[in-house]
C-alpha positions in Angstrom: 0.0 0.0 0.0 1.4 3.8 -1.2 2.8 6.0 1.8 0.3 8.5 0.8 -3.2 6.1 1.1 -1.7 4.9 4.5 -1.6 8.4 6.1 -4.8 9.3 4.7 -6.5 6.1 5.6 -5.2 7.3 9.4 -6.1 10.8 9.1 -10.1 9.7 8.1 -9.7 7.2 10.7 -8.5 9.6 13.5 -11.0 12.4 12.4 -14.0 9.8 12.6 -12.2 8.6 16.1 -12.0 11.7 17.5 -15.4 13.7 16.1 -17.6 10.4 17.1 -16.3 10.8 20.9 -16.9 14.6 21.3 -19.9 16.0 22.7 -20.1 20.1 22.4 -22.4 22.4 21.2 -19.6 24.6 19.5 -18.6 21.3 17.4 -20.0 19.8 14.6 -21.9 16.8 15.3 -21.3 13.2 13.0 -24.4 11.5 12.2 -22.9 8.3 10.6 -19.2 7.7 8.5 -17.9 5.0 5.9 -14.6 4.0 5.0 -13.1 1.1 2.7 -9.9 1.6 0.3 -12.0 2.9 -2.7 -14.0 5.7 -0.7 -14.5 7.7 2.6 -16.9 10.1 4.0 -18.1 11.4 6.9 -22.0 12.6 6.9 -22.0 15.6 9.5 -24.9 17.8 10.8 -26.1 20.4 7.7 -25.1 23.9 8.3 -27.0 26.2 6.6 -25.2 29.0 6.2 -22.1 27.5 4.9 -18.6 28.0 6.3 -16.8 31.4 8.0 -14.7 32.0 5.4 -17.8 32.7 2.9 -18.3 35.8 5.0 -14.8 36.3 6.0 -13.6 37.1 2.3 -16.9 37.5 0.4 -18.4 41.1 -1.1 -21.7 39.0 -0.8 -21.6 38.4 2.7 -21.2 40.9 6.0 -20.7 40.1 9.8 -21.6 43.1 12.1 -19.8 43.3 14.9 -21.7 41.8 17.5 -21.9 38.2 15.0 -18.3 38.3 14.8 -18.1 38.6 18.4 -20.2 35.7 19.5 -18.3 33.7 16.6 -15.5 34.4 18.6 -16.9 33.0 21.5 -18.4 30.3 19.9 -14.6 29.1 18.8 -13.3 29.6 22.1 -15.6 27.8 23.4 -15.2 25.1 21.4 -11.3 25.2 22.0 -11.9 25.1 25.6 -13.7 22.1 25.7 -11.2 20.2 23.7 -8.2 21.8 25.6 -9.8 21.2 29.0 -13.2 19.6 29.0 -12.1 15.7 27.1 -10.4 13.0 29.1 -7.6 13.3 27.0 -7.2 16.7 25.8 -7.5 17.5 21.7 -5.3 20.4 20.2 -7.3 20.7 16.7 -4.1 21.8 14.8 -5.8 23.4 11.7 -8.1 26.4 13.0 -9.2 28.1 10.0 -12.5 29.9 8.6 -13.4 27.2 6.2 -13.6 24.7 9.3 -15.4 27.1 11.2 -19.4 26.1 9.8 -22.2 28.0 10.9 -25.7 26.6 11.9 -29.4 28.6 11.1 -28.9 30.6 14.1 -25.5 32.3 12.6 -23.8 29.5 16.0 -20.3 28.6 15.1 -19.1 24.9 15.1 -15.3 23.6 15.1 -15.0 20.9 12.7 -11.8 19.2 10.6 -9.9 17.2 12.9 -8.1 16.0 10.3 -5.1 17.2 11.9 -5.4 16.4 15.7 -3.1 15.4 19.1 -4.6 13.7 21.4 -2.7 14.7 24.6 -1.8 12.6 27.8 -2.1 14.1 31.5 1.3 14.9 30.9 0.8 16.8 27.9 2.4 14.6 26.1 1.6 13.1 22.2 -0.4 10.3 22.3 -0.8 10.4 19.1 2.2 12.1 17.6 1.8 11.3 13.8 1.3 13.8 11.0 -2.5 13.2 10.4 -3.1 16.1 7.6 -3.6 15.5 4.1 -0.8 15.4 2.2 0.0 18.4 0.4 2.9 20.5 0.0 3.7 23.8 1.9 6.7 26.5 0.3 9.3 26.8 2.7 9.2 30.8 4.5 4.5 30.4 3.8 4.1 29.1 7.6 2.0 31.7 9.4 3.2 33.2 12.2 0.9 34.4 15.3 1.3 37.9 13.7 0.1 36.8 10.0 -3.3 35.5 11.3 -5.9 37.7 10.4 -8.9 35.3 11.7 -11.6 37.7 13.1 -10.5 41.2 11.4 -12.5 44.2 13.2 -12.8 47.7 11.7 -10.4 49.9 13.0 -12.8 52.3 14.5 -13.1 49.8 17.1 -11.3 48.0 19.4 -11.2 45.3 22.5 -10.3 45.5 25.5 -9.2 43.0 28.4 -10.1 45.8 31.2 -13.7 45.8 30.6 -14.0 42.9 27.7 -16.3 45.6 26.1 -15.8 47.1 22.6 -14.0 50.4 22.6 
């Protein structure tokens, strides 16, 4: 069997793994999965209105301020319950708009854990294999913290950690 069906055999089979154990409002929820050699797919909960990126980096689409805000929170939440809230904890590994669906009521819910660690109580890799889909990145096009440019707000306003109130 290629090196390439192998690791995405184990990436399907770690993303139905892990999404068929969680439990969280903020994730998206797996109604059934099927996997052989010639074809794989996971049947998750519809969300209406598509993914975050659509209105991230569409003329179509607009977020006001306070739907971008309880996005936020939405995703944090989310991330919280994997970090904190599993036995073992999940780190997701590939947070980005397009896995970020949203439901009817404009709720956000984490999904792609295609890429995933399961962590021990020691924080360390349980499950320390690379579980993405195999593609190629340019060396120097890794984002840095500074590069991410997840939940842009205007510039007339502005958060703050004082009062956690816009500005």
């Amino acid at each position: 069997m290629p090196f390439q069906l192998k690791c995405s055999i184990k990436s399907f089979d770690m993303e139905c793994e892990v999404l068929c154990s969680l439990c969280h409002r903020n994730l998206v929820k797996v109604i059934t999965s099927c996997s052989n050699l010639d074809f794989k797919a996971l049947v998750l909960e519809y969300m209406p209105n598509g993914s975050l990126e659509k209105y991230l980096f569409s003329h179509n689409y607009f977020l006001d301020i306070s739907q971008r805000l309880s996005i936020v929170i939405d995703v944090a939440c989310a991330l919280e319950y994997l970090h904190h809230g599993c036995s073992s904890p999940v780190i997701h590994c590939n947070l980005k708009p397009s896995n970020v669906l949203l439901d009817e009521y404009m709720v956000a819910h984490l999904c792609e854990f295609g890429i995933s660690k399961l962590l021990g109580e020691d924080e360390s890799d349980l499950y320390n294999k690379t579980l993405a889909t195999l593609g190629y990145i340019a060396p120097g096009m890794s984002l840095s913290f500074s590069d991410l440019s997840f939940f842009p707000l205007p510039r007339k306003y502005s958060v703050t950690t004082r009062t956690g109130a816009l500005a």
